[in-house]
N, C-alpha and C positions, 0 to 999 in steps of 0.2 A: 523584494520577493513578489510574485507572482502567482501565487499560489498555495497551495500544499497539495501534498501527495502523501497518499497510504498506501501499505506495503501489509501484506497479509497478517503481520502481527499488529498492527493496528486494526485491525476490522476482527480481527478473533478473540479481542484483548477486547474492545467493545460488545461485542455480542455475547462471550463467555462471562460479561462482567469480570474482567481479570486485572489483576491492578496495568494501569494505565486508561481502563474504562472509563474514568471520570473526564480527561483530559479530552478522551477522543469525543465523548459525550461533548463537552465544549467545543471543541472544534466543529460537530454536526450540526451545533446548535447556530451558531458565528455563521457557518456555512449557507441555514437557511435564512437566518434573519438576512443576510446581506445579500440575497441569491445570488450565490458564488460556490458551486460547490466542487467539493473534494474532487482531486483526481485519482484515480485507480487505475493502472494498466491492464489490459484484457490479459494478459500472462498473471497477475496479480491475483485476478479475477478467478482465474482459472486454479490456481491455489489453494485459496480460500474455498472451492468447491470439492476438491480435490480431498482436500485435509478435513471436512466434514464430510463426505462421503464415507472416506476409510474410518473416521471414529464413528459414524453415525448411523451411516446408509444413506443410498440415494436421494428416497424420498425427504430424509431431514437436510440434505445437501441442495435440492429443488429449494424447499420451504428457507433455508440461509438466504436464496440470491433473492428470491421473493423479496425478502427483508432488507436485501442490500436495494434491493429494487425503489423502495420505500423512501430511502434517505436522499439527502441532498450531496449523493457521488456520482459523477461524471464516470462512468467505463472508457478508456482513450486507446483504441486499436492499435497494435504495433506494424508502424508501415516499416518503411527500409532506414528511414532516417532514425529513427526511435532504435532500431534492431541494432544497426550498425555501432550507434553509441552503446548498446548493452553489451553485444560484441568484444567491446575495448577495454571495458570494464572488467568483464568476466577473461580478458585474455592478460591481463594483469594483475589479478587478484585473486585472492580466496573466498569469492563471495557462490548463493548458489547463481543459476542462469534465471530465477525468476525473481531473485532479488538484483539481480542486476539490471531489471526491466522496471523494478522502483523508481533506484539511482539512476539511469537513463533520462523517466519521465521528470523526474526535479531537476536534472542538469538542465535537459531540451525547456523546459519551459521554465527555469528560473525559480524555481519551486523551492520550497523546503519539504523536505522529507519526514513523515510521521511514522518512528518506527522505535524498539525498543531492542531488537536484532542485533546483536553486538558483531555478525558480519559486516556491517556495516560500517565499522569503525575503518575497515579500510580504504574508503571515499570519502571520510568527513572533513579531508580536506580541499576536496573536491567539489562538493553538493553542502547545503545548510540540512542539517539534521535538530528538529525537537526530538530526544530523546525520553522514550516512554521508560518508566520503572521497569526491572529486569520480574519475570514470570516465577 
């Protein structure tokens, strides 16, 4: 492995403090001590603003990325190569189209996947998934 990769229930699962918190808590910490950090897909990114906006409002949605700002995660832009593997994904399966830019980024880059998303079961055997407690 190569990596890790979070998917918007691992960064909401952290920040809510919601179980799986402790783990990702670890992972951020591993992340900094070794400076290596997390990868997030900009669709990912875009979720997790998305999903506190509408429970929160804007301004606590600004103040989230702030936060994510802070930590040792990597934001990773989706070019053509990144899309086309979510593409494949999502043309196969019952996942949404920005969790399929998760699974994408852990395939392209050899990653394991931090998620607790049970759409995801349908790439696990495709991608390495650490699996967070269910919410």
């Amino acid at each position: 492995m190569s990596g890790k990769v979070l998917d918007s229930y691992g960064v909401i699962a952290f920040l809510e403090n919601e179980p799986g918190a402790d783990k990702v808590a670890e992972l951020i910490k591993s992340a900094r001590d070794k400076d290596r950090p997390l990868l997030l897909s900009v669709v990912n990114w875009g979720e997790v603003y998305y999903i506190v906006h509408r429970a929160a409002g804007k301004e606590a949605a600004a103040r989230t990325m702030r936060t994510i700002d802070t930590l040792p995660i990597q934001v990773i832009e989706a070019d053509r190569t990144l899309t086309q593997i979510a593409a494949e994904f999502k043309s196969s399966g019952k996942m949404s189209y920005a969790d399929c830019f998760a699974a994408a980024l852990a395939k392209a880059r050899k990653a394991e996947l931090i998620t607790g998303d049970q759409e995801f079961k349908a790439v696990e055997d495709e991608i390495e998934i650490l699996w967070l407690p269910k919410k």
